[in-house]
C-alpha positions as CSV (number, residue, x, y, z in Angstrom):
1,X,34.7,15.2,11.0
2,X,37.2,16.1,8.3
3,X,40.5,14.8,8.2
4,X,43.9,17.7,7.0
5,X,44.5,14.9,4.2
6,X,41.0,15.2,2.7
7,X,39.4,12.0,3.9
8,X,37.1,11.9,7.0
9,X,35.1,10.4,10.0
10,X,31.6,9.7,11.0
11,X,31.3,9.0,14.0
12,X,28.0,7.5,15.2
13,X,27.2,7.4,18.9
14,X,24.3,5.0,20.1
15,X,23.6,3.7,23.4
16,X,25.3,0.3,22.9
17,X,28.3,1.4,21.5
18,X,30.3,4.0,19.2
19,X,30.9,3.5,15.2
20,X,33.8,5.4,13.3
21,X,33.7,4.7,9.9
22,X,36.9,6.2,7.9
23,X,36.4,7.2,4.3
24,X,38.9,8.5,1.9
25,X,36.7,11.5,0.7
26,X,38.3,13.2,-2.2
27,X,42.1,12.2,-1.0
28,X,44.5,11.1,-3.9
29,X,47.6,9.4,-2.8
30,X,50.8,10.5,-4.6
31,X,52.0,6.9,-5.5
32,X,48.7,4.8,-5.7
33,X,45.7,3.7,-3.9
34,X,47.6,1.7,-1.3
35,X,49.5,4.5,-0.1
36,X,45.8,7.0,-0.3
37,X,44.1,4.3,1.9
38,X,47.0,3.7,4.1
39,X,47.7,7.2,4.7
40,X,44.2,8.2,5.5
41,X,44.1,5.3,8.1
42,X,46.9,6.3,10.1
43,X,45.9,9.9,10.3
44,X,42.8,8.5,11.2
45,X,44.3,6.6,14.2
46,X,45.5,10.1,15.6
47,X,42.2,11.3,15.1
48,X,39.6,8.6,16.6
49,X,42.0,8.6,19.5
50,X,41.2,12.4,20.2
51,X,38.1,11.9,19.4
52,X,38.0,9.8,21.8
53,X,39.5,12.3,24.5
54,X,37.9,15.1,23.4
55,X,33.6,13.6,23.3
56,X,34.8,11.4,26.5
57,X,33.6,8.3,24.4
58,X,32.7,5.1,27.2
59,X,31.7,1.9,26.3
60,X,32.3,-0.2,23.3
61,X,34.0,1.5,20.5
62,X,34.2,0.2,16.8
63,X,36.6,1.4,14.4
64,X,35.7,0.7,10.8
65,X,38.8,2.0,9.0
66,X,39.6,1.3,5.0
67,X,40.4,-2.0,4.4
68,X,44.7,-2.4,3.8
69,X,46.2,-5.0,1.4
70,X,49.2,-4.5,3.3
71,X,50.2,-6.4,6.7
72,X,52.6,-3.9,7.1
73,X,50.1,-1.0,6.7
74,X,48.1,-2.6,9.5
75,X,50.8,-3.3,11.8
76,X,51.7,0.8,11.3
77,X,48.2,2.1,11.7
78,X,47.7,-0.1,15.2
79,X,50.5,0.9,16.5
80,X,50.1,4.8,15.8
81,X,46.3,4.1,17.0
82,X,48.1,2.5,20.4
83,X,50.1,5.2,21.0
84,X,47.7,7.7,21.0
85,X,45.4,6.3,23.0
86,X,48.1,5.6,25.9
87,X,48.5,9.7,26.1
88,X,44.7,8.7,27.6
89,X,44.2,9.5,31.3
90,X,41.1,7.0,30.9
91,X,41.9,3.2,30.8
92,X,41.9,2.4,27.1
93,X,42.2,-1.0,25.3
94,X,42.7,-1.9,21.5
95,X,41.8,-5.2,19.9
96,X,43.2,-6.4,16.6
97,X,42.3,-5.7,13.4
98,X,39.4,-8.2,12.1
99,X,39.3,-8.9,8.5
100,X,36.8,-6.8,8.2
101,X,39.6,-4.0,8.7
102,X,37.7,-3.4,12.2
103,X,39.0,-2.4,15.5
104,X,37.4,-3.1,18.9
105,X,37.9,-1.2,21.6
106,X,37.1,-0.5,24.9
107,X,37.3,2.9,27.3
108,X,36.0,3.0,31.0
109,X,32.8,5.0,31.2
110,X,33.6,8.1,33.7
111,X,30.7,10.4,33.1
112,X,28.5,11.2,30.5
113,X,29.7,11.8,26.9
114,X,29.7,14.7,25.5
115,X,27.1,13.8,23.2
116,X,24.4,13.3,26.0
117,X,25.6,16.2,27.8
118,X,24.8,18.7,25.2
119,X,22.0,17.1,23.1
120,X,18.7,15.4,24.1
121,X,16.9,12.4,22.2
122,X,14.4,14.3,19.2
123,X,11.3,14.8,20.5
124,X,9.4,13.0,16.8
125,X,11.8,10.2,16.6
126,X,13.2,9.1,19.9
127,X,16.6,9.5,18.7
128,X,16.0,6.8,16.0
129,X,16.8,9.3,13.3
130,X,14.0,8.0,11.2
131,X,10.1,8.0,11.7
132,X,7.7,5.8,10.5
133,X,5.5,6.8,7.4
134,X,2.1,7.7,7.4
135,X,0.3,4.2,6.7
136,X,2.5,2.4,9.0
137,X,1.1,4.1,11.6
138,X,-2.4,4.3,10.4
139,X,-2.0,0.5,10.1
140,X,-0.3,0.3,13.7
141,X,-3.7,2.2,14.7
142,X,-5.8,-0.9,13.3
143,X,-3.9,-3.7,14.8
144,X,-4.0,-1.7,18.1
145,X,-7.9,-1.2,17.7
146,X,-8.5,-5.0,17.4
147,X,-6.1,-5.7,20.2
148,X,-8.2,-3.5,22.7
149,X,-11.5,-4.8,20.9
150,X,-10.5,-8.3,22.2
151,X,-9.4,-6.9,26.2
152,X,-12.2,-4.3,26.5
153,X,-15.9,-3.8,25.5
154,X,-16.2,0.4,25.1
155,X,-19.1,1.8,23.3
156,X,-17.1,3.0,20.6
157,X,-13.2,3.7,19.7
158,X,-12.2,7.4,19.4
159,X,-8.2,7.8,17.2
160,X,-6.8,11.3,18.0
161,X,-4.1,11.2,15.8
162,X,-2.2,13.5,13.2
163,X,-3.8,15.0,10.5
164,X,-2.1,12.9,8.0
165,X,-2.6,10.1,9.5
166,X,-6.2,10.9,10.1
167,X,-6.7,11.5,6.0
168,X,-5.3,8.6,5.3
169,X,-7.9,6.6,7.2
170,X,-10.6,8.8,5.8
171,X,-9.4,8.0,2.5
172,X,-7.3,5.2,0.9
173,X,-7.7,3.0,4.2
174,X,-11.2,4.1,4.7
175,X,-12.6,0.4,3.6
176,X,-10.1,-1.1,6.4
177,X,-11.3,1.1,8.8
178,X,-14.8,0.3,8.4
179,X,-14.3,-3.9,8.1
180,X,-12.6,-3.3,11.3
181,X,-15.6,-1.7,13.0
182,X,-17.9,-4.0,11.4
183,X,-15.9,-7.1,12.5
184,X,-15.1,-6.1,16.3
185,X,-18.8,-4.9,15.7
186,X,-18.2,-0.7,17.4
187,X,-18.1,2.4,16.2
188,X,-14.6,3.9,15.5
189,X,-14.9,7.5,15.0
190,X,-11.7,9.7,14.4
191,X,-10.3,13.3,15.7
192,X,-7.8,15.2,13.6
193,X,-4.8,16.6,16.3
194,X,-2.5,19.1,14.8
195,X,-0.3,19.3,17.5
196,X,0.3,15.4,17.4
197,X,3.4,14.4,15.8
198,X,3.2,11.7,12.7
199,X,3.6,8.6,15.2
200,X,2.0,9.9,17.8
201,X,-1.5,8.6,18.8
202,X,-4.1,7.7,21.4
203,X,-6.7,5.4,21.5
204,X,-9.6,6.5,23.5
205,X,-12.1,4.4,24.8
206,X,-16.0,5.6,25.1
């Protein structure tokens, strides 16, 4: 979220805990760098504390703000982010700043965020925010192959998998595929699935 001053938060919610990291984005300070870092930090402080409020954040909360050269910068922007979150109707607690510039803190869970309330985990990723490439999983298909090969004796191993995924095997990894048949010594035979997503597979046993 932006900040009036120009600099801004990300605020990163997982099911361990909650990042804000405070940048500076295009913000000059009128005087020097000191006073631009120090004076996003402290509008910052205001900010993560209604964040806070506002996205009913739980849990473990880590506040990564702009490192400060200044003790006396630090001192300020803890005690502005203190007395914000005491305006909190939810019990609140604030650590000390580590030299790492972060802040710990902690905020009784009372009900889902608002976060999980409005949004669901994506269907392809899980919520990872990332999915794995085409020959990781075609790989992940091979390993999982000779780990069935070794519990079961099918007549043969049918992969219903994604189209790309499927090509890839037919192609670049089509030598793989068949040292793997020849060495758990069945037939692997493959079926394209459009409706599959990239990580998504089954391994079907005949």
């Amino acid at each position: 979220m932006d900040l009036k001053s120009g600099g801004y938060l990300i605020i990163d919610q997982t099911e361990a805990l909650t990042t804000v990291d405070v940048n500076t984005g295009g913000y000059v300070g009128a005087r020097n760098f000191d006073d631009t870092i120090f004076k996003t930090n402290l509008e910052a402080a205001q900010a993560i504390a209604r964040q806070m409020r506002l996205r009913n954040l739980g849990g473990i909360i880590i506040a990564d703000f702009i490192d400060m050269a200044h003790d006396e910068h630090r001192e300020q922007v803890l005690e502005e982010l203190n007395k914000q979150l005491k305006r909190d109707r939810v019990k609140t607690m604030a650590g000390t700043f580590s030299q790492l510039g972060l802040v710990e803190m902690t905020r009784k869970r009372t009900r889902e965020s608002l976060a999980h309330m409005l949004c669901e985990a994506c269907p392809v990723c899980q919520g990872k925010g990332s999915v794995k490439t085409v020959r990781s999983v075609a790989y992940e298909i091979l390993r999982e192959i000779l780990r069935e090969a070794r519990q079961f004796n099918p007549k043969e191993f049918r992969v219903v998998a994604n189209p790309d995924v499927i090509d890839l095997l037919l192609d670049e990894e089509s030598q793989h595929l068949a040292g793997l048949s020849d060495f758990i010594q069945k037939p692997i035979s493959l079926q394209s699935e459009g409706a599959l997503a990239q990580e998504q597979y089954d391994i079907v046993l005949l």
